[in-house]
N, C-alpha and C positions, 0 to 999 in steps of 0.2 A: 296167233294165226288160225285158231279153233273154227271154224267158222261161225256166224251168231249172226243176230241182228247189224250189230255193226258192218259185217261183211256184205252184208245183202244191202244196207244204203251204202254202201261204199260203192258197189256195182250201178246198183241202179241211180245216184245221182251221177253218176260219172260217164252215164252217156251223153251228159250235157255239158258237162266240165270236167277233164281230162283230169284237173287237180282238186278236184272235189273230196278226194280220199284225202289230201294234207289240211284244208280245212275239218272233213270228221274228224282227225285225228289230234288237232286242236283243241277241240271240244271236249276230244276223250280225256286230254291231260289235262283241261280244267279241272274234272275231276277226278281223273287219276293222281293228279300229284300230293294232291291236300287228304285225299284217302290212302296214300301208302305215307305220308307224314302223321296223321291220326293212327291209322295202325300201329306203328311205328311206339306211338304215343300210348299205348292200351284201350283204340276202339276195336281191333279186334273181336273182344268178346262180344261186346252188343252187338255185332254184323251177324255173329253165332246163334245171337239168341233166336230164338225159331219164332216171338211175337216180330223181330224185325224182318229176317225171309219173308215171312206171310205178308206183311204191308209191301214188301219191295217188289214179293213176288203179281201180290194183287194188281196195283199199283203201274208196274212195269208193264205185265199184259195185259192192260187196258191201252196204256200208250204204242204199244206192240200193234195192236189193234184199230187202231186209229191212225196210224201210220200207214198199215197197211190198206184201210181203207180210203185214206188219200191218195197214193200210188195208184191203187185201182182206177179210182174217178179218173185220174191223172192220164192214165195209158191211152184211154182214150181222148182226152183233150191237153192239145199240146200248151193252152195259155194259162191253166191250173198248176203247170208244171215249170211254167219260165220264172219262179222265183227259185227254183234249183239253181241256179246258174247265179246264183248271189254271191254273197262270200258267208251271210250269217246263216243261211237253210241251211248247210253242211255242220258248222258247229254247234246249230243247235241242236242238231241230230244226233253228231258224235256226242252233245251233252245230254240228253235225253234218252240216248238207249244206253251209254254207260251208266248214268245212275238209275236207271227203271230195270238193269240188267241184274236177278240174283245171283246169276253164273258167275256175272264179274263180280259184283262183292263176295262173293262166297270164296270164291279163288283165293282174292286176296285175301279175307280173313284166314286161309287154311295155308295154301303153298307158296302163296306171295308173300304172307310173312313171314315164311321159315326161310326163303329165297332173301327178303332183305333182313331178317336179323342174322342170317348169316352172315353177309354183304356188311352188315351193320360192326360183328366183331372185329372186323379189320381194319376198323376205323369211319369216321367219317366221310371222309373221301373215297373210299372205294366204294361203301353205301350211294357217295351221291354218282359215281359211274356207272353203280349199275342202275340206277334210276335212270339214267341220261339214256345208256346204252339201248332199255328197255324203251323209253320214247321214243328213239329214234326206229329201230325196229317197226314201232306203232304205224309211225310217219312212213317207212319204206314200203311196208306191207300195202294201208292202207290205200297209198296214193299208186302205187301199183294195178291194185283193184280197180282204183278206178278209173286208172287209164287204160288199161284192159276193156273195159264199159263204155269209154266214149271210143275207143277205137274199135270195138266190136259193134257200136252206133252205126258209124259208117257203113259197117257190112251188112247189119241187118237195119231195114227200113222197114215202114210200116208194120207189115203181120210179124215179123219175126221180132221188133221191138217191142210190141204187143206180146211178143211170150216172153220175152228175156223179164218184162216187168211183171209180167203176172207170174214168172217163178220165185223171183224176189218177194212180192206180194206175197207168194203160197209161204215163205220161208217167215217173214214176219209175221203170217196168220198164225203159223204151226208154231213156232218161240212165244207170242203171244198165251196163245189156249193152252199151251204147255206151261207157261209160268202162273198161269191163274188156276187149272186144275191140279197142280202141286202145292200152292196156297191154300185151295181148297181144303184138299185133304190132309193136308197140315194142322189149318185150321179146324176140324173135325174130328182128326184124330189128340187134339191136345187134352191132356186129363183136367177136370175138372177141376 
């Protein structure tokens, strides 16, 4: 429920499609579920390693950034933005900012997997509820967002749609230049 890039498309496709958050959230367990199964499996560490952060984080805010700057174009032209209203723009968002995300692999490398190997000692079956329980969560949240966004749609027209998307915009510019100048100095600071 952090808020992150995913939140911010979750908002702003969902002034067009009320369920646009259950499609992101789709996408997100494309690649959520096979990343808490690798985990699970000992990918863990490589998610740690700091050569992989710096790629995911590079990586990530570029797509952060490019995201962001089709929303922009977007705000102001409403036929840039009528393929939001698809079913595959939402999943491929939820898929694209989950795995371009270092927050969310980091997470999961760090608290996600002491949360499901905990989950894990009790058996399989309680591992996979709290898997389930976790996606569902995903799905409520998300699609909440984003009918929040098409019914805040309704209220605000024109100019005020225009800020709702240019704050979303500012939120994916700021995650974006935030994940690359973390990469950066990452990458900078690593010994030689």
């Amino acid at each position: 429920m952090a808020p992150g890039p995913v939140t911010a498309a979750a908002v702003a496709m969902g002034r067009r499609a009320k369920y646009a958050g259950a499609f992101i959230a789709t996408g997100h367990a494309i690649i959520e579920v096979p990343l808490i199964i690798a985990i699970m499996l000992g990918m863990g560490t490589v998610l740690q390693s700091q050569i992989t952060q710096i790629l995911i984080g590079l990586v990530g805010g570029v797509v952060l950034l490019v995201m962001a700057a089709k929303m922009l174009a977007g705000s102001n032209n409403d036929d840039i933005l009528r393929n939001e209203h698809s079913k595959t723009a939402p999943i491929a968002a939820g898929l694209i900012l989950s795995a371009g995300n270092p927050y969310f692999l980091l997470w999961w490398a760090t608290v996600g997997l002491a949360l499901a190997a905990r989950a894990a000692q009790f058996g399989i079956w309680v591992f996979v509820v709290f898997a389930v329980i976790h996606l569902l969560c995903d799905y409520g949240w998300l699609t909440t967002l984003s009918w929040a966004g098409f019914k805040g749609a309704s209220l605000l027209a024109g100019r005020g749609r225009k800020i709702v998307l240019f704050v979303c915009s500012a939120a994916l510019i700021v995650f974006g230049l935030s994940f690359i100048a973390k990469a950066t100095i990452s990458l900078f600071s690593r010994p030689a």
